[in-house]
VOPAGU-2260 file (C-alpha; in pm, 1 decimal, decimal comma):
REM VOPAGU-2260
SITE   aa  ch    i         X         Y         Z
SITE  UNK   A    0   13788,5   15307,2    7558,8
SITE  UNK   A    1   13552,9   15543,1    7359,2
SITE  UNK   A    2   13530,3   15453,0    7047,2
SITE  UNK   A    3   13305,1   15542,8    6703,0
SITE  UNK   A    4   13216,6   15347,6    6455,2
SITE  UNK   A    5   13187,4   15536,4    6095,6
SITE  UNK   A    6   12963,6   15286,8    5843,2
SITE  UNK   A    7   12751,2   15342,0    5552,9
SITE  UNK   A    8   12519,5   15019,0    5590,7
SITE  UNK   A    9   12387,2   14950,4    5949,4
SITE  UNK   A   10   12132,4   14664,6    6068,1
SITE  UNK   A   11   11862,7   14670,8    5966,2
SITE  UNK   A   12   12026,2   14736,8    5678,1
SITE  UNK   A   13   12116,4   14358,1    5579,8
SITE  UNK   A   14   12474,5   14303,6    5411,1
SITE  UNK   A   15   12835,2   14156,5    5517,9
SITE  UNK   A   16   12918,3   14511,5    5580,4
SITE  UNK   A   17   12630,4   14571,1    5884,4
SITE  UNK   A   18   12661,9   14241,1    6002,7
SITE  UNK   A   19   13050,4   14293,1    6037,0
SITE  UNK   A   20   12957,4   14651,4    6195,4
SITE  UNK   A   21   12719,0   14505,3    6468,4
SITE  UNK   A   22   12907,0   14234,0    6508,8
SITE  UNK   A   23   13212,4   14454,6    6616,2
SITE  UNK   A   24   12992,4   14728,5    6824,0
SITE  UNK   A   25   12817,4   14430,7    7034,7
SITE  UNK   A   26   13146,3   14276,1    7146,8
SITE  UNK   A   27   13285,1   14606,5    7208,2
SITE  UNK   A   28   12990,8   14731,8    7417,6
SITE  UNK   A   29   13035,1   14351,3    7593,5
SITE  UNK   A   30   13374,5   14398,5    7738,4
SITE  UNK   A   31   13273,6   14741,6    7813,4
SITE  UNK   A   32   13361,1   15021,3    7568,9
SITE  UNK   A   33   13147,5   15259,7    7486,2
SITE  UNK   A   34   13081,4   15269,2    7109,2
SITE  UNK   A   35   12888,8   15531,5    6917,4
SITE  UNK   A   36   12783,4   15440,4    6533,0
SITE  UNK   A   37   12810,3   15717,7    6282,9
SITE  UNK   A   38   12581,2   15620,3    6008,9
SITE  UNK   A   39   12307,5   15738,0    5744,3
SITE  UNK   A   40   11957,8   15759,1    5788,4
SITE  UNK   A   41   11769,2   15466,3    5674,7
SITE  UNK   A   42   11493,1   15662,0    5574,8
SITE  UNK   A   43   11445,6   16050,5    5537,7
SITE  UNK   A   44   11474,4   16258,7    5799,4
SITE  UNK   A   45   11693,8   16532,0    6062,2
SITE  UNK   A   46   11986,4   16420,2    6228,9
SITE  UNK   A   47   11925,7   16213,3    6531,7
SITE  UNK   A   48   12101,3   16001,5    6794,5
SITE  UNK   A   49   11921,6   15772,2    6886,3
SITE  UNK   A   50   11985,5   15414,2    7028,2
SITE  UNK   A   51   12370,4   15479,5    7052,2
SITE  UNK   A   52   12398,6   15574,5    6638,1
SITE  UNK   A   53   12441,5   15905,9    6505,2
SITE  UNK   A   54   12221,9   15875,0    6239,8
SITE  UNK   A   55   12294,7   16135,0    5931,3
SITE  UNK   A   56   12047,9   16212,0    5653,5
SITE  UNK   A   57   12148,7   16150,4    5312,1
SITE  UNK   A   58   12052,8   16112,1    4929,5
SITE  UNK   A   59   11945,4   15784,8    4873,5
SITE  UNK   A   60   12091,7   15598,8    4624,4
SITE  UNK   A   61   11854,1   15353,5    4456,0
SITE  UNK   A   62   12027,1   15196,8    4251,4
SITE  UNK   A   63   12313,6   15094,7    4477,7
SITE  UNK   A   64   12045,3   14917,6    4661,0
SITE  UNK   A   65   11933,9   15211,1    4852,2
SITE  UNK   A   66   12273,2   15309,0    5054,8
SITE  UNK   A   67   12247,8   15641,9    5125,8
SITE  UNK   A   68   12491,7   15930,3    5054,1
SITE  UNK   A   69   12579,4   16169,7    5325,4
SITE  UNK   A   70   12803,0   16438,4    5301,2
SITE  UNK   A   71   13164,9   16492,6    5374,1
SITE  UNK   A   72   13136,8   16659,5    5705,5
SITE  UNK   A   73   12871,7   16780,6    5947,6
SITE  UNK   A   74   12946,2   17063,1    6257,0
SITE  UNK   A   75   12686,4   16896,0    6453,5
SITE  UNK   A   76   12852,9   16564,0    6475,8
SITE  UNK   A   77   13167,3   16641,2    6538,5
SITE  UNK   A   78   13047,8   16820,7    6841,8
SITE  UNK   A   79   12865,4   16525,4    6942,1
SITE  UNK   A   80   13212,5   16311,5    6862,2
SITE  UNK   A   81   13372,2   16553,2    7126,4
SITE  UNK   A   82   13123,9   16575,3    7389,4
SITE  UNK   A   83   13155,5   16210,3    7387,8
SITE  UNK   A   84   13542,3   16200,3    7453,4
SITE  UNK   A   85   13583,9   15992,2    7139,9
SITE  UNK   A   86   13925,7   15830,4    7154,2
SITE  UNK   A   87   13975,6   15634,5    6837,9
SITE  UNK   A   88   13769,5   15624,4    6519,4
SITE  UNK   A   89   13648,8   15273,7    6342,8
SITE  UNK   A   90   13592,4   15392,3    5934,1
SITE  UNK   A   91   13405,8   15072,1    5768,6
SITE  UNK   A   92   13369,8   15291,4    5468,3
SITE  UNK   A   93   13497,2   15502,5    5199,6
SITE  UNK   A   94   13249,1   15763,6    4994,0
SITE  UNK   A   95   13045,3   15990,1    5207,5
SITE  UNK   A   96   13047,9   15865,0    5541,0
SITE  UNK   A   97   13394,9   15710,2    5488,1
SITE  UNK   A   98   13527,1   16060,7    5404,5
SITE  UNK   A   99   13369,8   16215,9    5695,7
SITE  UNK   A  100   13537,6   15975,8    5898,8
SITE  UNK   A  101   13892,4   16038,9    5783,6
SITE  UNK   A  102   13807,1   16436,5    5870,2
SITE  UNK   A  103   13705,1   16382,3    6182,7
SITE  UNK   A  104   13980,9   16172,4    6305,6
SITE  UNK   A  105   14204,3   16479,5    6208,1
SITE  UNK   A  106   14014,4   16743,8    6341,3
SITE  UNK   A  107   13990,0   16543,4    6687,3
SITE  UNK   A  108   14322,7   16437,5    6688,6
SITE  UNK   A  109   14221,4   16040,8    6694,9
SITE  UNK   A  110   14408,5   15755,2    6551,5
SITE  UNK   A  111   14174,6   15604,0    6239,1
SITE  UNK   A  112   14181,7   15225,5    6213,6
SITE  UNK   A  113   13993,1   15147,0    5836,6
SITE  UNK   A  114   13884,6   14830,0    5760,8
SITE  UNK   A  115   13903,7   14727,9    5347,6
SITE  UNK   A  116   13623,8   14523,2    5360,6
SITE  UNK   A  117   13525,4   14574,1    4947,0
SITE  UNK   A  118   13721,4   14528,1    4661,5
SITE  UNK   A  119   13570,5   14824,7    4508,0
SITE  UNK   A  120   13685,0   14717,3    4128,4
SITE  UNK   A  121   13434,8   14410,9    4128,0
SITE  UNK   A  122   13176,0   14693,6    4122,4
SITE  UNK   A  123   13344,6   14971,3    3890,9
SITE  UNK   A  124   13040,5   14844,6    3642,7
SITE  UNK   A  125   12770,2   15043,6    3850,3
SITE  UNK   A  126   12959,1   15332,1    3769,5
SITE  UNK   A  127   13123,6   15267,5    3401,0
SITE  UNK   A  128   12867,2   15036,1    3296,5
SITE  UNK   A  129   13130,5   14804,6    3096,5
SITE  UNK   A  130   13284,6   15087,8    2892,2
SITE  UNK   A  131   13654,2   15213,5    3026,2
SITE  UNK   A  132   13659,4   14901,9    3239,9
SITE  UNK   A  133   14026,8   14891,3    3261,0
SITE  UNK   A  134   14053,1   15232,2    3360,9
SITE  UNK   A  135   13755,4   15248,1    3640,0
SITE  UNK   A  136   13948,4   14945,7    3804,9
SITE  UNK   A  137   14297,4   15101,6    3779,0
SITE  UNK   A  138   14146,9   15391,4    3943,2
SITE  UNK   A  139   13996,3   15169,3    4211,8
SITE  UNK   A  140   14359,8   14989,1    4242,4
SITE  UNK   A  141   14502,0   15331,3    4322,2
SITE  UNK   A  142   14258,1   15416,2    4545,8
SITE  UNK   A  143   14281,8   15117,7    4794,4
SITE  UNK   A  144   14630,3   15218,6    4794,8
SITE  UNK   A  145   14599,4   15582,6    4872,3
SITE  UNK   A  146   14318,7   15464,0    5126,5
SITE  UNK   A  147   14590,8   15258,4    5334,1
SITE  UNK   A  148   14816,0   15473,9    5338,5
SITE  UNK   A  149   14615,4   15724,3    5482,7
SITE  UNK   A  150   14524,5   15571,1    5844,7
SITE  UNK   A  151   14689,2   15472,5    6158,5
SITE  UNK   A  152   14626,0   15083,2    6130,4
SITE  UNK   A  153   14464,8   14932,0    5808,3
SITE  UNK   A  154   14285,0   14615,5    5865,0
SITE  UNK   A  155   14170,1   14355,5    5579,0
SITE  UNK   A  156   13910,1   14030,7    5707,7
SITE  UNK   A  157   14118,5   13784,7    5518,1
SITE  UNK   A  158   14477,7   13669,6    5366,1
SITE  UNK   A  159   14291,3   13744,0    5019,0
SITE  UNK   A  160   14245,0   14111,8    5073,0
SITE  UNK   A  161   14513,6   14139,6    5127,1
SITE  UNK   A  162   14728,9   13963,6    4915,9
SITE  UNK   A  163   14506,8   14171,0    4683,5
SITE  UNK   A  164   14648,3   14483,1    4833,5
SITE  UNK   A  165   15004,9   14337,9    4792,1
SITE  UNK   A  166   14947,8   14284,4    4426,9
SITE  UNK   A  167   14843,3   14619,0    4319,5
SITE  UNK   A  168   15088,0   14746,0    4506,6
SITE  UNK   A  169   15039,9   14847,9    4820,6
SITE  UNK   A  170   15305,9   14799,6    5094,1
SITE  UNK   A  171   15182,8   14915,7    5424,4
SITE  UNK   A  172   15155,3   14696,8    5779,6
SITE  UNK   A  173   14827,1   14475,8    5707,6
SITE  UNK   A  174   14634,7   14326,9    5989,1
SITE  UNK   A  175   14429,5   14040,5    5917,2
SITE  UNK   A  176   14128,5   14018,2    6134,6
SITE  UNK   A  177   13874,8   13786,2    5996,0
SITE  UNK   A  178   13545,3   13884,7    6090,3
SITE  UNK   A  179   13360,7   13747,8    6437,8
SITE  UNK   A  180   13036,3   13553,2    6470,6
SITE  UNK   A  181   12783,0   13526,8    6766,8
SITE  UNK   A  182   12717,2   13170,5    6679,0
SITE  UNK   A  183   12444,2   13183,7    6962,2
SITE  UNK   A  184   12209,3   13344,6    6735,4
SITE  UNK   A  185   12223,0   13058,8    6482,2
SITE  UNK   A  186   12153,3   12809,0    6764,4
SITE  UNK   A  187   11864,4   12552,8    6660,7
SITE  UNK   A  188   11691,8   12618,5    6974,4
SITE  UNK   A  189   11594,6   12984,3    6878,0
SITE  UNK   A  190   11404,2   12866,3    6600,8
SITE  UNK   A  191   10987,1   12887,1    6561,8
SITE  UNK   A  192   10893,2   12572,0    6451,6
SITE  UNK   A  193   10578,4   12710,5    6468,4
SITE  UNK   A  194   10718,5   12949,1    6207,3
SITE  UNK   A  195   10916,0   12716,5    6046,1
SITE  UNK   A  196   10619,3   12498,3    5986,8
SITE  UNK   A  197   10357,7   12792,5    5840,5
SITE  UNK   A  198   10629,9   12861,4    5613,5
SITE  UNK   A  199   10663,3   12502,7    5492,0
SITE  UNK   A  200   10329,9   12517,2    5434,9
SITE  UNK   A  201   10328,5   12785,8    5234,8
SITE  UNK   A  202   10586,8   12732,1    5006,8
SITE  UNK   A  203   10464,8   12369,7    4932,9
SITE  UNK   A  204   10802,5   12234,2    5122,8
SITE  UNK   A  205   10699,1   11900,0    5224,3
SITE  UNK   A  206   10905,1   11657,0    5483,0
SITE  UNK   A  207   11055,9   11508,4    5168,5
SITE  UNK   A  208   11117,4   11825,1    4995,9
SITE  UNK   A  209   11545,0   11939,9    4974,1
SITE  UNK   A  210   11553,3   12317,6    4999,7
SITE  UNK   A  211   11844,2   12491,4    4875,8
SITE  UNK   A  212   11867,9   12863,3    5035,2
SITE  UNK   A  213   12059,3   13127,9    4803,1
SITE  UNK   A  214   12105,1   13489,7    5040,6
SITE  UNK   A  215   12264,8   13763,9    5001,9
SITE  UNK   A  216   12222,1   14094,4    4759,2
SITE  UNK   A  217   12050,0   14013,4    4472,9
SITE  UNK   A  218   12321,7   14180,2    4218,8
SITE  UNK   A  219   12552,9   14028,0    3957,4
SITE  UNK   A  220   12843,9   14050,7    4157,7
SITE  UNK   A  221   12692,3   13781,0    4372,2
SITE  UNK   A  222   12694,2   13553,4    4011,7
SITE  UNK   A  223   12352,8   13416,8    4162,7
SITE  UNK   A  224   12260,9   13301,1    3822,8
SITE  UNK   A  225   12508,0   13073,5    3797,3
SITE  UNK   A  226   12357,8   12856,0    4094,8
SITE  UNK   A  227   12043,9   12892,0    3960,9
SITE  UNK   A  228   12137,2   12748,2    3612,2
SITE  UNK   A  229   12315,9   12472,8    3850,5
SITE  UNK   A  230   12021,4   12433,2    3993,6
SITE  UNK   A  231   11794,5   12391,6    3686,6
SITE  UNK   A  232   12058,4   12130,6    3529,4
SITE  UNK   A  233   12016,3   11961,7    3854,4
SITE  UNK   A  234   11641,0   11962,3    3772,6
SITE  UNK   A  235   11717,0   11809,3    3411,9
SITE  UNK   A  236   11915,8   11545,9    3566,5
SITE  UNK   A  237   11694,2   11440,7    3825,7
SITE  UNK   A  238   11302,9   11568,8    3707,4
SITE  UNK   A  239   11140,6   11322,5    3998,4
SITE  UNK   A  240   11378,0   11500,6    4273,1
SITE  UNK   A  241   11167,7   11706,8    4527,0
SITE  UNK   A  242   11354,7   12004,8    4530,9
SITE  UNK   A  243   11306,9   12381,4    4643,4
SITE  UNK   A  244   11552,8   12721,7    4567,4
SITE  UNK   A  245   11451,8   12960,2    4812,0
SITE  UNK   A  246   11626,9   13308,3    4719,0
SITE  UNK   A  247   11643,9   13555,0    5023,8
SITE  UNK   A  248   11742,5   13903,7    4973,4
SITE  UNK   A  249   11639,2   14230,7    4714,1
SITE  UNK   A  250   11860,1   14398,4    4468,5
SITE  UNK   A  251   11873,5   14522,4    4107,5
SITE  UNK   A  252   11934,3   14216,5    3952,8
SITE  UNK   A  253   11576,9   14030,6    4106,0
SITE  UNK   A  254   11338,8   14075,3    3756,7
SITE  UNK   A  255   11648,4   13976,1    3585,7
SITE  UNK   A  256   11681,4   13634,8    3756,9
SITE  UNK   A  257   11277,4   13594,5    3757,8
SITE  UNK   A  258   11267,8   13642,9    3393,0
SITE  UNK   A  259   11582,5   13372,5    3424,3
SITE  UNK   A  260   11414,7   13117,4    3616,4
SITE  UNK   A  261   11116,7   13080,7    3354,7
SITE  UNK   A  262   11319,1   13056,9    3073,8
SITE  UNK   A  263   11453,3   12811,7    3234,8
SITE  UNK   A  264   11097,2   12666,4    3329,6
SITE  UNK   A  265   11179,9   12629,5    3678,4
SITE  UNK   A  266   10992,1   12901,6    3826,6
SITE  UNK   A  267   10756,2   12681,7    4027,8
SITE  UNK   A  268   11056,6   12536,6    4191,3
SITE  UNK   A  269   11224,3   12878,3    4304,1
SITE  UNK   A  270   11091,8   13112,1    4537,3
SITE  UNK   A  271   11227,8   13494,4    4575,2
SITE  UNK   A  272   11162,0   13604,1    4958,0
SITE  UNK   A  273   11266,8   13948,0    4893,7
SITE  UNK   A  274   11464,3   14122,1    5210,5
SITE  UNK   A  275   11399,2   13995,2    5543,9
SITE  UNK   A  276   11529,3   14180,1    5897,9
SITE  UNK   A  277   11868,3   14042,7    6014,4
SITE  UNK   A  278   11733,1   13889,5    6282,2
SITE  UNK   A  279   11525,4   13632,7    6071,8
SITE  UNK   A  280   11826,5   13564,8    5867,8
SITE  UNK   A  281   11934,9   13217,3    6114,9
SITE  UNK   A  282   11546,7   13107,4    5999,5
SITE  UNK   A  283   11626,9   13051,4    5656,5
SITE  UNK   A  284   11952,1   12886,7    5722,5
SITE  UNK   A  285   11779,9   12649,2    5896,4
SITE  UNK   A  286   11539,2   12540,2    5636,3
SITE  UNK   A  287   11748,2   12490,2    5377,3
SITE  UNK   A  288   11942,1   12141,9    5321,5
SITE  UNK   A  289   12176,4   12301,8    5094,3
SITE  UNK   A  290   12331,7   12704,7    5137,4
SITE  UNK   A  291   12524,3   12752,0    4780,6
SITE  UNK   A  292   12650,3   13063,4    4648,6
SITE  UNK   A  293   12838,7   13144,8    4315,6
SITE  UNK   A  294   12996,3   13475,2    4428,4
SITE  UNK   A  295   13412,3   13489,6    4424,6
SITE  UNK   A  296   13409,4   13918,1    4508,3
SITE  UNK   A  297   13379,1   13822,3    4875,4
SITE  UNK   A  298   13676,5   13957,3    5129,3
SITE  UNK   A  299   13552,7   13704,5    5397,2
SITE  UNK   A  300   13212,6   13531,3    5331,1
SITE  UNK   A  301   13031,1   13551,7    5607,0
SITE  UNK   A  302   12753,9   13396,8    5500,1
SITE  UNK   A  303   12925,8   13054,3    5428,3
SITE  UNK   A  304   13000,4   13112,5    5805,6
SITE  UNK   A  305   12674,4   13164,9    5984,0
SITE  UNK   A  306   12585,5   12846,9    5731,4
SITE  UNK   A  307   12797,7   12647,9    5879,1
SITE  UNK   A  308   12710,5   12729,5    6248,2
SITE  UNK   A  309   12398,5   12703,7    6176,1
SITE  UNK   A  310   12400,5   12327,3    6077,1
SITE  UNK   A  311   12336,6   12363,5    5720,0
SITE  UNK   A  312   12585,1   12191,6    5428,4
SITE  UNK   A  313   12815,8   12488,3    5218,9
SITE  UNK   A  314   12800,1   12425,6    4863,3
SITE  UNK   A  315   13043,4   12728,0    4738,4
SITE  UNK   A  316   13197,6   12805,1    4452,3
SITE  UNK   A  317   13543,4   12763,5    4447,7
SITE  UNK   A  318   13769,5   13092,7    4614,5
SITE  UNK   A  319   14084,3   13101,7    4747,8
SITE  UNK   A  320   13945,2   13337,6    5008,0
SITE  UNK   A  321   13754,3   13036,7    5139,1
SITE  UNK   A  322   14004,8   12712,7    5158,6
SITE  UNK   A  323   14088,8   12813,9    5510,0
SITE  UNK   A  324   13770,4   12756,5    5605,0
SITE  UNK   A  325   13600,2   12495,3    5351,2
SITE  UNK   A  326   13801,9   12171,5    5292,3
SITE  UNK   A  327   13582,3   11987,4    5009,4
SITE  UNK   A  328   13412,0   11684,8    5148,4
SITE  UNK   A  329   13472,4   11738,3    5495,9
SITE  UNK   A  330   13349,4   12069,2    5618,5
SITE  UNK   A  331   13119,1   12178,8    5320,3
SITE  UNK   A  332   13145,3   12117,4    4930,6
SITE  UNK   A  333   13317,3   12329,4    4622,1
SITE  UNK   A  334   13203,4   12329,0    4239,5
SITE  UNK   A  335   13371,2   12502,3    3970,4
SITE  UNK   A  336   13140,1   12515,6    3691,5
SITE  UNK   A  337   12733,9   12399,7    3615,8
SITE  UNK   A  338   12830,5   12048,3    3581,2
SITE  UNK   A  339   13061,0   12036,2    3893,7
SITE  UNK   A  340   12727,9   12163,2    4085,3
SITE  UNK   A  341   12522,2   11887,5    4016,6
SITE  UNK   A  342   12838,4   11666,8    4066,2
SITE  UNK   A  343   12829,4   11773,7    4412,1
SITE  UNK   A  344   12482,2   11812,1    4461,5
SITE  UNK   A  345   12428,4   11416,6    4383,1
SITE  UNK   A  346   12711,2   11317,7    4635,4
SITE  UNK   A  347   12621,2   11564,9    4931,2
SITE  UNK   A  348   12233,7   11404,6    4837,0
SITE  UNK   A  349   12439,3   11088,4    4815,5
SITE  UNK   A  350   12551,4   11120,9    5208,8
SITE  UNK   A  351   12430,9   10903,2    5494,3
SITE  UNK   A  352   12303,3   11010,4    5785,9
SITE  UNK   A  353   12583,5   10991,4    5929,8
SITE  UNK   A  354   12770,0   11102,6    5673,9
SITE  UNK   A  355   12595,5   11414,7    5686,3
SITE  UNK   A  356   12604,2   11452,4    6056,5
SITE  UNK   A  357   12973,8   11462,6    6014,4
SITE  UNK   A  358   13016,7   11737,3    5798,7
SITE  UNK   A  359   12803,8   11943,4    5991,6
SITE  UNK   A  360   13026,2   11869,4    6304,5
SITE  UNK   A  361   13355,6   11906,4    6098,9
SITE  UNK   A  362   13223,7   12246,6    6001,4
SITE  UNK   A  363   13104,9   12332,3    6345,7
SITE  UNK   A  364   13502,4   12299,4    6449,2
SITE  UNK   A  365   13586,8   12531,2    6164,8
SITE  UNK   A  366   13402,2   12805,8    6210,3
SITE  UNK   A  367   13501,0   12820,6    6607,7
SITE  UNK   A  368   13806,2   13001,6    6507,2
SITE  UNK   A  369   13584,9   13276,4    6426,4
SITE  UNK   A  370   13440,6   13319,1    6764,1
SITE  UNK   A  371   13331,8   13649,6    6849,5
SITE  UNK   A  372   13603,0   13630,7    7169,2
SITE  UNK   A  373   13900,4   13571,9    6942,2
SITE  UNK   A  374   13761,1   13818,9    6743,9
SITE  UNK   A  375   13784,7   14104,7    7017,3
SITE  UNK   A  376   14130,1   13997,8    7110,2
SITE  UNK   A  377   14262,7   14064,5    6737,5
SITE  UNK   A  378   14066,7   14404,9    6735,9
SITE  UNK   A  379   14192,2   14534,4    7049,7
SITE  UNK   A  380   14531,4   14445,4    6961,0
SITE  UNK   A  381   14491,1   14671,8    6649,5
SITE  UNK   A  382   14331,3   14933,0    6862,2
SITE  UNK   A  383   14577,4   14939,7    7128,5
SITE  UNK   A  384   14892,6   14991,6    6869,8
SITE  UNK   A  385   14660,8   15234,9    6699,0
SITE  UNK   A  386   14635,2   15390,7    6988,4
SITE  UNK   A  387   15022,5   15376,9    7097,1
SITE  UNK   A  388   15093,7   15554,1    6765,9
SITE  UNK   A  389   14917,1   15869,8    6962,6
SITE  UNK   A  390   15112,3   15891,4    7251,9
């Protein structure tokens, strides 16, 4: 099957987004598909394919962490679309790119499969900036719905999308195709100790020393200062505890949570890495003792995920979007408030070796359902009705 890929965030563009994209375009190329990504131009420049991505130029947006805005429709790609015998069209997206997408599909006569993969009324405040709240997320709400009404199959990456969808309304065939994982890349084994050591080093993380790893985009949507003022009244429980918060990623919330963390008087215990290439990402999953995150906008959580297969104990705020896949105690840990993080913090601390061990392997059986192979089964399946839909 030929198949294209419309996205507005691409590797090494680092987000849940991109690492769903690649994700999906690796397995695809695997069983032997040819896949072309449409997608904007990391930096400035012409048009180009290159590497199998169409990349388009557009107006960078720097405050929305530097996505890039392309227009609604180019001549020159839809040629290329054609020329490459494109038979169905993959939209990850919505403004921009996501538009684009939808016009091509007509104009080629191509089923469109879209995949919801943001809630976009978590992040009306970007645009609203707190005042008309209610109506930016109405909007949003009538949007989605519009959206899935508007392709051949609609996909969500979780039962809470879309029971999301069937709140606001929304009443169109959902398919529910969580997400796959190349746990292979989180393997131990492909780890520089060497690496692993220098950085040690240089963060003054000592053999004794518990790291806890916060990653991700450094925005308020991700409620990162939540775990960090979890993490400080860990500190003010336990002052003599060797302890570490590395935070790995960029966004426009970083000075905010700097200027946080030393009026907190915990800067010397919290180190911001800044954005790393996605292939680094497994590196800092394996540092840390602890990966905790405070964010409750996520469709899937992938993060939580590559966590998990990469050894490393889940300490996650409580979501309904994730009690599939974390059962408290037994395959990672949940906390509900400040005091509920430290709670957990002292029992997970609290765990034997073996105790430990066993969560890890608990969680190691969880995550399997998201194998990259049952993954491809579920997409094709969409594809092939999709497709079917056409004849």
């Amino acid at each position: 099957m030929k198949i294209a890929i419309f996205t507005d965030t691409y590797p090494p563009f680092i987000n849940g987004v991109s690492t769903s994209c690649f994700n999906l375009v690796q397995t695809l190329k695997n069983h032997g598909h040819d896949v072309v990504v449409v997608a904007p131009r990391v930096d400035n420049g012409k048009l180009e394919y290159k590497d199998g991505i169409i990349q388009i130029p557009g107006l960078e947006l720097k405050k929305m962490y530097g996505y890039r805005l392309t227009g609604l429709y180019n001549k020159k790609v839809i040629q290329m679309l054609r020329d490459f015998g494109v038979q169905l069209i993959h939209n990850q997206t919505d403004i921009g790119i996501g538009q684009f997408a939808k016009i091509a599909a007509r104009q080629l006569k191509v089923p469109l499969v879209y995949t919801y993969h943001t809630a976009y009324e978590d992040y009306t405040y970007y645009v609203v900036h707190g005042l008309m709240d209610r109506i930016g997320k109405n909007a949003m709400r009538g949007y989605a719905k519009i959206v899935a009404r508007n392709c051949t199959e609609f996909i969500t990456p979780s039962l809470k999308t879309k029971d999301y969808m069937r709140s606001i309304g929304s009443d169109i065939y959902i398919n529910v195709v969580p997400t796959g994982i190349d746990f292979s890349l989180f393997d131990r084994k492909n780890i520089d100790l060497n690496k692993q050591a220098e950085f040690k080093k240089a963060h003054g993380i000592s053999e004794t020393t518990k790291v806890f790893l916060l990653l991700g985009r450094v925005a308020q949507e991700k409620s990162m200062d939540y775990s960090i003022r979890g993490f400080s009244m860990y500190l003010d429980k336990h002052p003599e505890d060797d302890v570490k918060l590395i935070i790995v990623g960029d966004g426009p919330q970083r000075q905010e949570l700097e200027l946080l963390t030393h009026e907190l008087h915990i800067s010397d215990k919290v180190d911001f890495i800044g954005k790393v290439p996605a292939n680094e990402v497994p590196f800092y999953y394996h540092l840390a003792d602890i990966y905790t995150s405070a964010s409750i906008t996520e469709t899937q959580g992938l993060t939580f995920m590559e966590a998990m297969a990469s050894g490393t104990i889940v300490l996650a705020r409580f979501d309904s979007n994730l009690a599939d896949t974390i059962i408290d105690g037994q395959t990672g840990f949940f906390f509900t408030d400040e005091e509920s993080f430290v709670e957990k913090v002292e029992r997970i601390f609290a765990l034997s070796k073996e105790g430990r061990q066993e969560v890890i392997n608990n969680s190691y059986k969880m995550v399997d359902m998201y194998s990259i192979d049952k993954f491809y089964d579920n997409i094709m399946e969409v594809y092939n009705r999709a497709l079917k839909k056409f004849w």
